[in-house]
N, C-alpha and C positions, 0 to 999 in steps of 0.2 A: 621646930623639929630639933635644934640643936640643942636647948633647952632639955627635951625628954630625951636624947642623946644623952647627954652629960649625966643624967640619974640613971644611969644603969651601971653597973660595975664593971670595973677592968674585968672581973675573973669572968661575968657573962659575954662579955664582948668575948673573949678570948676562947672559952668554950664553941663561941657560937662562932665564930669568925676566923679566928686562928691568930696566932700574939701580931703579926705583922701588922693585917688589918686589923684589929683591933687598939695597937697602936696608933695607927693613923687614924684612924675613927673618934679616936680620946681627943688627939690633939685637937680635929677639925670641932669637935663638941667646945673645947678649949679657947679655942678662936684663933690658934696656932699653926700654922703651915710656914713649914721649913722647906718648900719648893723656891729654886730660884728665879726671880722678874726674868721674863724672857720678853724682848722689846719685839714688836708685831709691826713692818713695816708695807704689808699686803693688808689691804683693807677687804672686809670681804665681800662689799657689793657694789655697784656703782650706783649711783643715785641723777637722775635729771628731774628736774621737778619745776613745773612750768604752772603759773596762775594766770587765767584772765577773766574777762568776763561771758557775760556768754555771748555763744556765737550761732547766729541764726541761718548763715548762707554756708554754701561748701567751700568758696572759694577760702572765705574766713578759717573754715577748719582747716583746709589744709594747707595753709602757709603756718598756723601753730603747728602743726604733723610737723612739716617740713623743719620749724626749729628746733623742737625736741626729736627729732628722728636726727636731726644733724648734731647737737649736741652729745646725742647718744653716740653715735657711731665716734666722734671724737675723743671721747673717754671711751669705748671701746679702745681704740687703735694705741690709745695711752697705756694703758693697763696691758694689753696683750704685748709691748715692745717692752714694756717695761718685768710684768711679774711672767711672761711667757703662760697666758692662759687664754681662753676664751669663753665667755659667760655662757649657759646653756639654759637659760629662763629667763624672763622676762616677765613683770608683771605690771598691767596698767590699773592706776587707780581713777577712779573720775568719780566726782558728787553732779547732780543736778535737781531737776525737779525732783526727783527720787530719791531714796536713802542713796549714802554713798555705796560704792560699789569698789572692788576692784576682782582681778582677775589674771590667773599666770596662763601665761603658754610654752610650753617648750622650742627653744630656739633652732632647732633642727626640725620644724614645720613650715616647708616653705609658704604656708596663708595660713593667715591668722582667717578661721571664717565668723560671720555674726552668731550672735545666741542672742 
């Protein structure tokens, strides 16, 4: 895209865009950006990410729930003391017998229900 960007002319950009944007248009075909690094200390998603094998009883499953549910809430509680926010999605991923899967839910649902 930048590539075909860069063969078009300043005077079309300029007609078509207007000289500001078409300036910046040139430079970004250019490989030039004159914006200054801005350092990003908020990350923007939490992540828990839990492997095992498989689990055939409930008791099994739910003591992994219980780690990654407590992991979670623990970077929760970090992140919202820390950047003043709180997350509003949630997304489980899980593979099995099956193609993988995953799935978001909105966090202002108080039940998750099956599908």
């Amino acid at each position: 895209l930048a590539s075909a960007l860069s063969e078009v002319s300043m005077q079309t950009l300029r007609d078509e865009f207007g000289p500001k944007t078409a300036a910046f248009l040139s430079d970004i075909a250019a490989g030039v950006n004159l914006d200054p690094v801005v350092q990003r200390n908020k990350a923007n998603s939490l992540l828990a990410f839990k492997s095992f094998e498989p689990i055939y009883d409930m008791a099994g499953l739910q003591r992994w729930l219980r780690v990654l549910s407590s992991e979670l809430k623990e970077r929760r509680e970090t992140d919202t003391a820390t950047n003043h926010r709180v997350p509003t999605r949630i997304t489980l991923y899980h593979r099995g017998a099956r193609p993988p899967n995953s799935r978001p839910w909105d966090m202002a649902a108080k039940t998750i229900s099956r599908s």
